[in-house]
C-alpha positions as CSV (number, residue, x, y, z in Angstrom):
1,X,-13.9,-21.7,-5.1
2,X,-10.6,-20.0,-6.0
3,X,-9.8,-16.2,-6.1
4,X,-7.2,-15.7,-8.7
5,X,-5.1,-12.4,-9.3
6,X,-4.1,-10.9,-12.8
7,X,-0.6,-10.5,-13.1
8,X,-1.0,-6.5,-13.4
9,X,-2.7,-6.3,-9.8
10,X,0.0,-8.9,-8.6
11,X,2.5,-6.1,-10.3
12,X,0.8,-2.9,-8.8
13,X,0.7,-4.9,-5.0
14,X,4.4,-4.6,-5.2
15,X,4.5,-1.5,-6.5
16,X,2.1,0.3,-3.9
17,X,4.3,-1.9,-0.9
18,X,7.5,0.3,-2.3
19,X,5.5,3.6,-2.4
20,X,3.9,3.8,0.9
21,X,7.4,2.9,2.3
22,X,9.1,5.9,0.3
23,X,6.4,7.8,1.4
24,X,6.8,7.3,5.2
25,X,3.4,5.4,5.4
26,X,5.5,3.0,7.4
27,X,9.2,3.0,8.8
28,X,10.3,-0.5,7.7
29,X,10.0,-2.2,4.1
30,X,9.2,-5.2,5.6
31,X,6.2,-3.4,7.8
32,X,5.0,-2.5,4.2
33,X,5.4,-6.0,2.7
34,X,3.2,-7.2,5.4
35,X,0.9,-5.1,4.8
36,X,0.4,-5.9,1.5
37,X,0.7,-9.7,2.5
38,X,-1.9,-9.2,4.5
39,X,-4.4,-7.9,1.9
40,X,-3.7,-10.7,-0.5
41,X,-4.6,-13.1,2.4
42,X,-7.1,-10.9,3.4
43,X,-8.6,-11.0,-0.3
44,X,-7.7,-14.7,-1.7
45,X,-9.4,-15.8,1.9
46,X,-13.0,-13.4,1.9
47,X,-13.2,-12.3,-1.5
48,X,-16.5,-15.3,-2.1
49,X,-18.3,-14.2,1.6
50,X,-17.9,-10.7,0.7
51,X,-21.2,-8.6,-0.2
52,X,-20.2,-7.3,-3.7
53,X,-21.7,-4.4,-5.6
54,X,-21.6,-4.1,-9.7
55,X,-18.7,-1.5,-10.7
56,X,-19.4,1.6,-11.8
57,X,-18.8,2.2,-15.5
58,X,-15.6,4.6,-14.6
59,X,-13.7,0.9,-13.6
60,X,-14.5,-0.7,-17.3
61,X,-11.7,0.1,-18.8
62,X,-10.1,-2.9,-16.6
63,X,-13.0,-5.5,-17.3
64,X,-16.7,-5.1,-18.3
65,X,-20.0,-5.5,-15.9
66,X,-17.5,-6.5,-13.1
67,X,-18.2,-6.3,-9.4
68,X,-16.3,-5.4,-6.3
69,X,-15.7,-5.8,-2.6
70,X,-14.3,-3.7,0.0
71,X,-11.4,-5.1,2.5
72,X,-11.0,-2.5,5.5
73,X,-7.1,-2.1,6.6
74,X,-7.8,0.8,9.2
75,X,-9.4,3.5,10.3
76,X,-8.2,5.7,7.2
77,X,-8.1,3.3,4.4
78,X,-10.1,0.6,2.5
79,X,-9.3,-1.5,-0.4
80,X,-11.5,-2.2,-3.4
81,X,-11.0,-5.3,-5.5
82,X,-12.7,-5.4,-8.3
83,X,-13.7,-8.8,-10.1
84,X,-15.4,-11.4,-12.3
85,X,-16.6,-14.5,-11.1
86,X,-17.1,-17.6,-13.5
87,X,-17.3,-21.2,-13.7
88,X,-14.2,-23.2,-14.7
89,X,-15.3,-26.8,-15.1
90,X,-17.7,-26.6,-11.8
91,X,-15.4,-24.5,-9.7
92,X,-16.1,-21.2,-9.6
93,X,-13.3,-18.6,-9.9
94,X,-13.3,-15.0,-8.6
95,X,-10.8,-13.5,-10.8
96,X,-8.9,-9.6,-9.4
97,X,-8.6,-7.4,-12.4
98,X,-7.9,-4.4,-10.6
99,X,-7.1,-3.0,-6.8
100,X,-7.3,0.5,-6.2
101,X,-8.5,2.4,-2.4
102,X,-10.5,5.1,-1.3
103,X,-7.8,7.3,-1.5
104,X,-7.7,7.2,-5.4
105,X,-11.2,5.4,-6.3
106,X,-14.1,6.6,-3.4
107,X,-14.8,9.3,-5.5
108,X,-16.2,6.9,-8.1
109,X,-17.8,4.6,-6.2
């Protein structure tokens, strides 16, 4: 099994990292790389044991009848990764389309 990531998630992980550290969400820019280190490990290690759930409809403009996965950070915030899984001569692939957390998606989900 592999968990890939779409080069626009890979570009909005590095986006968000500069964000929350402009926004004070933590003092250092490193503290905020990690943190988004961390979730990438986090998601490219449990993404296949995760219990998934089908996306709501609101999430196909990113990819149709995918399925998604929460990744808790803390108390105040979890992560949804949404994704496709498929079979790539007998490996199967969990392929990240889109990242977004409850701050901006819960109330769709």
């Amino acid at each position: 099994m592999k968990v890939r990531i779409i080069p626009e998630v890979r570009h909005y992980f590095y986006e968000i990292q500069y964000i929350m550290y402009e926004k004070d969400y933590f003092s250092y820019y490193e503290d905020s790389e990690r943190y988004i280190e961390e979730l990438i490990t986090d998601i490219k290690k449990n993404l296949p044991a995760k219990r998934s759930k089908p996306a709501p409809e609101h999430f196909d403009k990113y990819g149709k009848e995918m399925e998604y996965a929460t990744f808790r950070k803390n108390k105040h915030t979890t992560w949804y990764a949404f994704f496709d899984v498929y079979k790539d001569n007998e490996e199967i692939i969990y392929l990240v389309r889109h990242i977004e957390n409850n701050h901006t998606a819960a109330q769709y989900l």
